[in-house]
N, C-alpha and C positions, 0 to 999 in steps of 0.2 A: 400676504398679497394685499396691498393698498385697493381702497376702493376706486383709485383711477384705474388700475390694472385688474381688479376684476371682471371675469367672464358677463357677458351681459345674457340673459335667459330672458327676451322678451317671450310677454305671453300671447297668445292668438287672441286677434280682436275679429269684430264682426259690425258693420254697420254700414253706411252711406261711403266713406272716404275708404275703406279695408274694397268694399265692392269696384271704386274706382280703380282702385291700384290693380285688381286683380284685371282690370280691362284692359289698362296699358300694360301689363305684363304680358297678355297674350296681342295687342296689336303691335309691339313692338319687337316681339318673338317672332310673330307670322311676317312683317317685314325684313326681317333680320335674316333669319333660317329660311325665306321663299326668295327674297330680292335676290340672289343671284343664281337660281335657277330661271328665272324668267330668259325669255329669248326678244332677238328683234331685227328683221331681216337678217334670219339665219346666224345670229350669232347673240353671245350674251349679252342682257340689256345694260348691266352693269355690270363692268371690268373695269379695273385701274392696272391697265396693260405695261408694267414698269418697263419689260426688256424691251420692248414694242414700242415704248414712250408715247402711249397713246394711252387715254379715259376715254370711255366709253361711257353714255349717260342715254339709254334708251336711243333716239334718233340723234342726239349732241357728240359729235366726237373733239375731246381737247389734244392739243398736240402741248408742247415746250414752250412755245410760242402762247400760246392761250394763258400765261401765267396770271395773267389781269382775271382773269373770270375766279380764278381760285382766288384771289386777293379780294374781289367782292365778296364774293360767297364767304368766306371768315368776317368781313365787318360786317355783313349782314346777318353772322351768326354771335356775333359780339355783340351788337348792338340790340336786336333783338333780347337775346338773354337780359341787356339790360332794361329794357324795356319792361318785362316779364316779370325782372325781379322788383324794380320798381312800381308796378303793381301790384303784386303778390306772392312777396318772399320767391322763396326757394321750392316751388312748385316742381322746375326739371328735376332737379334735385329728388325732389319727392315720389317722383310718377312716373318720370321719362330716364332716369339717368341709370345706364349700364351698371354700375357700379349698385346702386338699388334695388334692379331689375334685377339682380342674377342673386341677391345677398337674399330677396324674396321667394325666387326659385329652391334655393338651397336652403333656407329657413322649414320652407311648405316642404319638403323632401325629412328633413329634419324632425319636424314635429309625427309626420306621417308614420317615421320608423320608430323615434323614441320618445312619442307623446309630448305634452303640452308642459308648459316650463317647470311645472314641480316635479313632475317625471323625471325629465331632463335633469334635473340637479340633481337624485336623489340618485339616478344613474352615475353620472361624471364621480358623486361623493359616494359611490359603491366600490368595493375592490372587484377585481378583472375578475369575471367567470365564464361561462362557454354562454349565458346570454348575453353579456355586456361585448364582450368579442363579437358576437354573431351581428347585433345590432350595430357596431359601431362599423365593422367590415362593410355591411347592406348599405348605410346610411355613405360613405366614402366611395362605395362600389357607384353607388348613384351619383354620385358629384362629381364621380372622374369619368363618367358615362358624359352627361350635360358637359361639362369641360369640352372632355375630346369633340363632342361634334362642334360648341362653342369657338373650339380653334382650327375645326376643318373647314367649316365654316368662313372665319373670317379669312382665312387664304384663300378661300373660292372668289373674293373679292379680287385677289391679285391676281390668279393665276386661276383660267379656264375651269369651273367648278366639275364640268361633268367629264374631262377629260385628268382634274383632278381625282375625283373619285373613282374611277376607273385606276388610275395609279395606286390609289392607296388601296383599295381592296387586293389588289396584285400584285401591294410589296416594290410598286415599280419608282415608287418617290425617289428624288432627288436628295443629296444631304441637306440643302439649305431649306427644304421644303418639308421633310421630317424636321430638321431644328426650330423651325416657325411654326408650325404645327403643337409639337410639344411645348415651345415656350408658352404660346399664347393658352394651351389647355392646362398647363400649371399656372399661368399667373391666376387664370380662372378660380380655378378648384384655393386657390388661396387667396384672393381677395375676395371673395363670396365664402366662403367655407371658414375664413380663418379671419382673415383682417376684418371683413366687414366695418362697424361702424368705425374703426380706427382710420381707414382711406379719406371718411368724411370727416373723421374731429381735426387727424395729423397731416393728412397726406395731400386733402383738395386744397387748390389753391382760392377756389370760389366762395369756399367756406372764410375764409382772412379778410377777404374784401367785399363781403357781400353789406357791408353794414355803411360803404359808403353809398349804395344805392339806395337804401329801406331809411323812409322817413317816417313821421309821427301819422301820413296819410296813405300807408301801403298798409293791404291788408296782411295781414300776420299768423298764427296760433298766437294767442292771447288767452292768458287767464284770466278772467272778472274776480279782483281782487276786492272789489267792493264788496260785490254780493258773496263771494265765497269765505272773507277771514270774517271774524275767528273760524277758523277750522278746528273738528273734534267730533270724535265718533258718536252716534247715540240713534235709539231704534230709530224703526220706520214709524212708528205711533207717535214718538217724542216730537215735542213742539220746540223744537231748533230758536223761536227768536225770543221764549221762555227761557232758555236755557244762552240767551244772548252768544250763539251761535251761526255763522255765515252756512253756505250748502254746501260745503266743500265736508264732506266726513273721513277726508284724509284718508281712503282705502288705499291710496300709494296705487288705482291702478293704472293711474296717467304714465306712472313710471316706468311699471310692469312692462307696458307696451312698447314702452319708446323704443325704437330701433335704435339710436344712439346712448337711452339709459339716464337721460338728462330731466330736471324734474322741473316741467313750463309753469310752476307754480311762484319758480322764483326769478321768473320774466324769461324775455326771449334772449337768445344764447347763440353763439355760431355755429353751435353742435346740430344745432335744429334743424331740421331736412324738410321741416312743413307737410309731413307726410301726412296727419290729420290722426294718426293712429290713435292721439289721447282725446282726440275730439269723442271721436266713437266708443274710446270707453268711458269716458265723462259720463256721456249722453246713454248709454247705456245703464249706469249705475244711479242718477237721477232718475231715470224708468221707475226704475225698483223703487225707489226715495219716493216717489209723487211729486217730484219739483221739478220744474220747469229745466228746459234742454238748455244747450248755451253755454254752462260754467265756462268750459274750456270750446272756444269757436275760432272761426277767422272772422279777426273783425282789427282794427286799425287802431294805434295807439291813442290817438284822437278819439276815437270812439271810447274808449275803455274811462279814459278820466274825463273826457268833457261831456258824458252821454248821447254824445252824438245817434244821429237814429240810421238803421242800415243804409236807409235810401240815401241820406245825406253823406254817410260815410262813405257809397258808390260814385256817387257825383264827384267826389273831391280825389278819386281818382286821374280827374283830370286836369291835370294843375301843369304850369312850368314845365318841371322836369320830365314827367313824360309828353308831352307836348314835345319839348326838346326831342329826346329818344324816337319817337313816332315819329316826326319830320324827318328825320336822319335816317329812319327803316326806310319811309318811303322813298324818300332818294334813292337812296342804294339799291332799292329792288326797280324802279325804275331806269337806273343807270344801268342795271344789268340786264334788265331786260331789252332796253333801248340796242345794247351794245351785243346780244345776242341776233336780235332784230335783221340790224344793220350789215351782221359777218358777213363776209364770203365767203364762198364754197371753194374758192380757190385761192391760195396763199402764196407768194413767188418773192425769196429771199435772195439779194445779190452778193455774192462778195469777189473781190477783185482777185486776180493771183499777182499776187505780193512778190513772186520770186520775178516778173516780166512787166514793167509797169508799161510796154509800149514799144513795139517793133514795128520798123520797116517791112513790107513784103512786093510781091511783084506787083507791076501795075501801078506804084506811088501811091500802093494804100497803107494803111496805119493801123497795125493787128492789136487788140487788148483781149487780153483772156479774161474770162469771169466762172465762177463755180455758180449755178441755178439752183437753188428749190424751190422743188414743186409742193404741193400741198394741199390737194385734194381732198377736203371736209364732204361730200356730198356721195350719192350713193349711186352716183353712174360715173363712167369713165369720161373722161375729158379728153380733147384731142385740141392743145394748145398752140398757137400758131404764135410767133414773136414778131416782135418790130421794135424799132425805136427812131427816137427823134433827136436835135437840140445840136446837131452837127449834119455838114452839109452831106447828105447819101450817105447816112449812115446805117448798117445792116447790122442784124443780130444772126447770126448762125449755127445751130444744134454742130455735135462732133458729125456728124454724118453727111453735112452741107447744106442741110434742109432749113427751113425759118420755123419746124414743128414740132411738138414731143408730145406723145401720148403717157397721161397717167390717170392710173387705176383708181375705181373709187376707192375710198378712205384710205387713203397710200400716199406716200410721199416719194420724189423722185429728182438725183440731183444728178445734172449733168453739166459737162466743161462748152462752156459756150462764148463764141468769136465774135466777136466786135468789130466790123471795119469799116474805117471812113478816107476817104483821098487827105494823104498830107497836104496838099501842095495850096496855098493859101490862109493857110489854117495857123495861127497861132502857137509856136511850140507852151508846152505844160498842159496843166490840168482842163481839163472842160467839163461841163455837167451836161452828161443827159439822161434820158429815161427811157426806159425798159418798158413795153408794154405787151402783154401776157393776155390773149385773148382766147380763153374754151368756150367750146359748143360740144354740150352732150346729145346723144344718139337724139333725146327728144327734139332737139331743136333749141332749147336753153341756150344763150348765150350769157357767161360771165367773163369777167374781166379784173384786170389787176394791174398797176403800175406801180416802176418801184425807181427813184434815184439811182442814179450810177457816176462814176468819175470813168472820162476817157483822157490816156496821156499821150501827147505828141511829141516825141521827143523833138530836139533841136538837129 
């Protein structure tokens, strides 16, 4: 086995950046595994309702039609990230990203059952006996434990979590709802359990292009190469700049640590997840040394060869390109909040019936058919009265004769509705008019909506 293909045995660290990680592992589990038990007027607060065609986002309901909000919401989760990385590497990466988070869980389950990395290998290079079985069983029994809820879980996003859970404890699931289930709890147990840092060297695509955003003024993991080479072991009494030696005593355990296995001694690398893991064992092993913390820190390539000083190194944070990036975030959350702002609560889509472009009927009136949606964003029922304009006495009419249609909060409702205007003076062909859609909910609320329409007269 080549050393790109060897197993990687990171060893447990402990320090300032091990304690952060350990915080966004649990605030991002507690969101994850609680966000769709939460509720909100009577139903769940987050659903991505697919049969239903409705998102559900606490009080926000999106319909098919809302596709623009999802279209911000990715540039503003693109741009952002850019942003992020542009100032400080690969932090998601490091602290926030699934793929981290779960490779963490199942590490910490790992060492729990088969001790800390010399264990670990000395087991793996042991033959099979009734302890190695026993612990390797435990340790996999727990990762497909974490799995399974990890992928019951993410379907309670899709599909009603507590009328989910009720199904699968009762055997009652659907086949495509066991197939989702089980995929998503195997891809788990195997990208956590088994690929780990291979999703981040081979598989992210974030990792290929993150080096077009990271310049000489982002901060980084950096090693101080000045102050560390020459590297080379020698006691804790020994006088290092006697012995024309840098602080680095090369214990390898920058490497030990690495979640990816990569050694930041010989600079920064795409492999690198900025997790901090070798900072804290730097800073650990200088402890022991009596030299000064730092060897291996975040600090900016600029800083590292021009001696730039923290402060200044932070200042220069703000330069051009994220300037750029920050203007562009704030737009976008502006535009989308503008545009949330602005919605109405009621939605009213026209289309014409294509098989009838325009009939004569009694009276010398001129019938047009039209198909209505309704679309009710709001959390009372609507009682919509129609009208329209832009031809001489021209009326809009529900199937039932009425000018009205009642719909349900968060519901949508499409009915075949009649158009008619007096031929007789009237121009044969096409004409433009508008539709207008006016509810009033029980409180007294009144909204409104208008929507273009073609009426055809024939000859």
């Amino acid at each position: 086995m080549t050393a790109v293909d060897a197993k990687i045995y990171a060893r447990a660290v402990t320090g300032t950046f091990a304690r952060w990680r350990v915080v966004f592992v649990f605030l991002t589990q507690a969101l994850f595994y609680g966000l769709p038990w939460l509720q909100w007027d009577g139903r769940q607060a987050v659903l991505f309702d697919l049969g239903a065609r409705r998102f559900y986002l606490f009080g926000l309901v999106l319909w098919p039609q809302d596709m623009v909000y999802l279209a911000l919401l990715l540039l503003i989760s693109a741009v952002g990230l850019f942003l992020f990385t542009a100032l400080a590497g690969r932090l998601f990466c490091g602290y926030a990203c699934p793929q981290t988070v779960y490779s963490e869980i199942f590490a910490w389950i790992e060492r729990k059952v088969e001790g800390d990395r010399s264990a670990r290998q000395r087991l793996d290079q042991a033959p099979w006996s009734a302890r190695k079985l026993r612990l390797k069983a435990t340790k996999h029994a727990l990762w497909l434990a974490i799995a399974w809820w990890t992928g019951s879980t993410f379907i309670g996003y899709f599909a009603p979590i507590r009328q989910l859970a009720h199904d699968l404890f009762t055997l009652q699931l659907g086949p495509w709802q066991w197939f989702w289930i089980v995929f998503y709890s195997l891809a788990t147990w195997g990208n956590a359990g088994f690929l780990r840092e291979s999703v981040c060297k081979y598989m992210c695509p974030y990792a290929r292009f993150q080096s077009v955003m990271v310049d000489r003024d982002t901060l980084v993991v950096a090693y101080d190469k000045a102050r560390g080479e020459p590297r080379g072991g020698r006691s804790r009494q020994a006088d290092a700049r006697g012995l024309s030696l840098g602080d680095c005593v090369d214990c390898n355990w920058c490497v030990q640590v690495c979640p990816t296995g990569i050694d930041i001694r010989n600079g920064l690398q795409y492999m690198c997840i900025g997790c901090g893991a070798c900072v804290d064992a730097c800073n650990g092993v200088m402890k022991k040394m009596h030299y000064a913390p730092g060897l291996i820190r975040y600090a900016s390539e600029r800083a590292m060869t021009e001696s730039v000083s923290r402060t200044a190194a932070i200042r220069r944070l703000l330069r051009p390109r994220t300037a750029v990036y920050g203007t562009l975030l704030l737009g976008l959350v502006l535009a989308m909040a503008g545009a949330l702002w602005l919605r109405q609560p009621l939605r009213m889509d026209v289309i014409r019936d294509r098989g009838v472009l325009g009939r004569e009927v009694a009276g010398g009136m001129v019938e047009n058919v039209y198909r209505l949606q309704f679309i009710n964003t709001s959390s009372l029922p609507l009682q919509v009265a129609l009208s329209a304009d832009g031809l001489r006495d021209v009326v809009v009419r529900a199937p039932d004769g009425s000018s009205g249609v009642h719909v349900d909060p968060l519901d949508n409702k499409v009915i075949a509705a009649v158009a008619r205007a007096p031929g007789a003076g009237a121009e044969p062909g096409a004409h433009r008019i508008v539709i207008h859609a006016v509810g009033t909910a029980p409180d007294g609320s009144v909204v409104r909506t208008d929507e273009p329409a073609s009426f055809f007269i024939p000859q």
